[in-house]
PLY file of the C-alpha trace (Angstrom):
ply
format ascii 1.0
element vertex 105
property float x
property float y
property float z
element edge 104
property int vertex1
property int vertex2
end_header
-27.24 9.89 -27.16
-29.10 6.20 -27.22
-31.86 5.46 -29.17
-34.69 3.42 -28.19
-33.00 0.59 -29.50
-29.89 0.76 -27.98
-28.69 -0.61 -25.23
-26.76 1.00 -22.43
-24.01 -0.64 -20.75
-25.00 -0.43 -17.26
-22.23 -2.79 -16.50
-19.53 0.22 -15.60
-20.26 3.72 -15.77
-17.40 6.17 -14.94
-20.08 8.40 -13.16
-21.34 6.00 -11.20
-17.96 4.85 -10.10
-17.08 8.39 -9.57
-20.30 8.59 -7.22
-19.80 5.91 -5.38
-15.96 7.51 -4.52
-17.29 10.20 -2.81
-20.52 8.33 -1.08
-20.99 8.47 2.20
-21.24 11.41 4.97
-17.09 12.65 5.64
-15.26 11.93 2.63
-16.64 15.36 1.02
-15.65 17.01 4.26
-12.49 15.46 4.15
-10.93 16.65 0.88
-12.21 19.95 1.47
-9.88 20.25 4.92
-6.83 18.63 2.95
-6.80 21.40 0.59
-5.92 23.73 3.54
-3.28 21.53 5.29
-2.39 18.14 5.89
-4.66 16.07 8.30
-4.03 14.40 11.18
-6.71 11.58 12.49
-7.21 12.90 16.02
-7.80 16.35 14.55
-10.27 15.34 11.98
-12.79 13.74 14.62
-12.49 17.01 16.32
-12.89 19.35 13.26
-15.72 16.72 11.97
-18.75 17.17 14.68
-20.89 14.02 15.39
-18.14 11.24 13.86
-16.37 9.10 15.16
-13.36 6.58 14.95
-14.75 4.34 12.51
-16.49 6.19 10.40
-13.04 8.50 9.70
-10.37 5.45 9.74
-12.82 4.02 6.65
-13.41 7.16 4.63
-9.23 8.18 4.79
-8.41 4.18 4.10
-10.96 4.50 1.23
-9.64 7.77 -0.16
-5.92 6.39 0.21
-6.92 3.42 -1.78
-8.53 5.51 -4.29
-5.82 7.94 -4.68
-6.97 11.20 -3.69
-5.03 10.96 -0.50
-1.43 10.16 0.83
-0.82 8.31 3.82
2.41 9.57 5.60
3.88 8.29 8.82
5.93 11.33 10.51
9.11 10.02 12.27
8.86 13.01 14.31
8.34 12.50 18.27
5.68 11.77 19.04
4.89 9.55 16.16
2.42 10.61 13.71
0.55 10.04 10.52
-0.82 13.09 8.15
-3.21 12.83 5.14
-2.56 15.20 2.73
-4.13 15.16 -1.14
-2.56 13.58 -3.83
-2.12 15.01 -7.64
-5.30 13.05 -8.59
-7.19 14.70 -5.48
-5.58 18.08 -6.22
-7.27 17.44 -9.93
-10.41 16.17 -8.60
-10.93 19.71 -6.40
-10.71 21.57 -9.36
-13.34 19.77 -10.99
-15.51 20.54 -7.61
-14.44 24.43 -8.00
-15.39 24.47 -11.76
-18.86 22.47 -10.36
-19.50 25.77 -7.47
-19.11 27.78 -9.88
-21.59 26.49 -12.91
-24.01 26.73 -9.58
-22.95 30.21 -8.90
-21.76 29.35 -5.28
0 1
1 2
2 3
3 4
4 5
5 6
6 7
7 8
8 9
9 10
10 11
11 12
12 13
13 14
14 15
15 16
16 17
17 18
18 19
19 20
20 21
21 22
22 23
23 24
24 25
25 26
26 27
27 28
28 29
29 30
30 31
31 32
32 33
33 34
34 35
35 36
36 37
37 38
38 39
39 40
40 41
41 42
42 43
43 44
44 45
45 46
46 47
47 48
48 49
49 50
50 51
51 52
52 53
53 54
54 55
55 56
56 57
57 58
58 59
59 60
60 61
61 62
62 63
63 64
64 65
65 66
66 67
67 68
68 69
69 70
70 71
71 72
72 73
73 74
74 75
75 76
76 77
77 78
78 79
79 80
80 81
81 82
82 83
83 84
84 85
85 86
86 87
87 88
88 89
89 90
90 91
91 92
92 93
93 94
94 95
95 96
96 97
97 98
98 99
99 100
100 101
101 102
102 103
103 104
């Protein structure tokens, strides 16, 4: 705790950071249907109503680069890439589990 004359370094704060990682309207949604199975792209836009290409290509490249999410191209015909979570995402959804239930969800 700060006292009145302290002050806070509001140059980086890990919450704030951490907020900013999960900004933004499908990147919630998107974890949540990568703990079931991997993703595919085209099946996301159909799963998430009212996106669209953009707005999903960002949010996966964002959560890719952040870690929660692996990018794998599927030499399988025809060719494919699936989004599945990483360790650090599979940590990160057991922080949101432990946050449902402190809210009694």
């Amino acid at each position: 705790m700060t006292t009145q004359n302290e002050k806070i370094n509001l140059e980086r704060c890990p919450t704030e950071e951490l907020l900013k990682l999960f900004s933004g309207k499908w990147k919630p949604w998107i974890l949540r249907l990568a703990v079931e199975s991997p993703l595919r792209f085209n099946t996301l836009l159909h799963q998430l109503h009212g996106s669209n290409k953009q707005s999903v290509a960002a949010a996966l490249k964002e959560l890719v680069e952040a870690g929660l999410l692996v990018k794998t191209v599927v030499k399988l015909k025809p060719l494919h890439i699936e989004y599945c979570l990483s360790e650090k995402g599979r940590a990160i959804i057991s922080v949101f589990k432990d946050l449902e239930g402190l809210l009694g969800e």
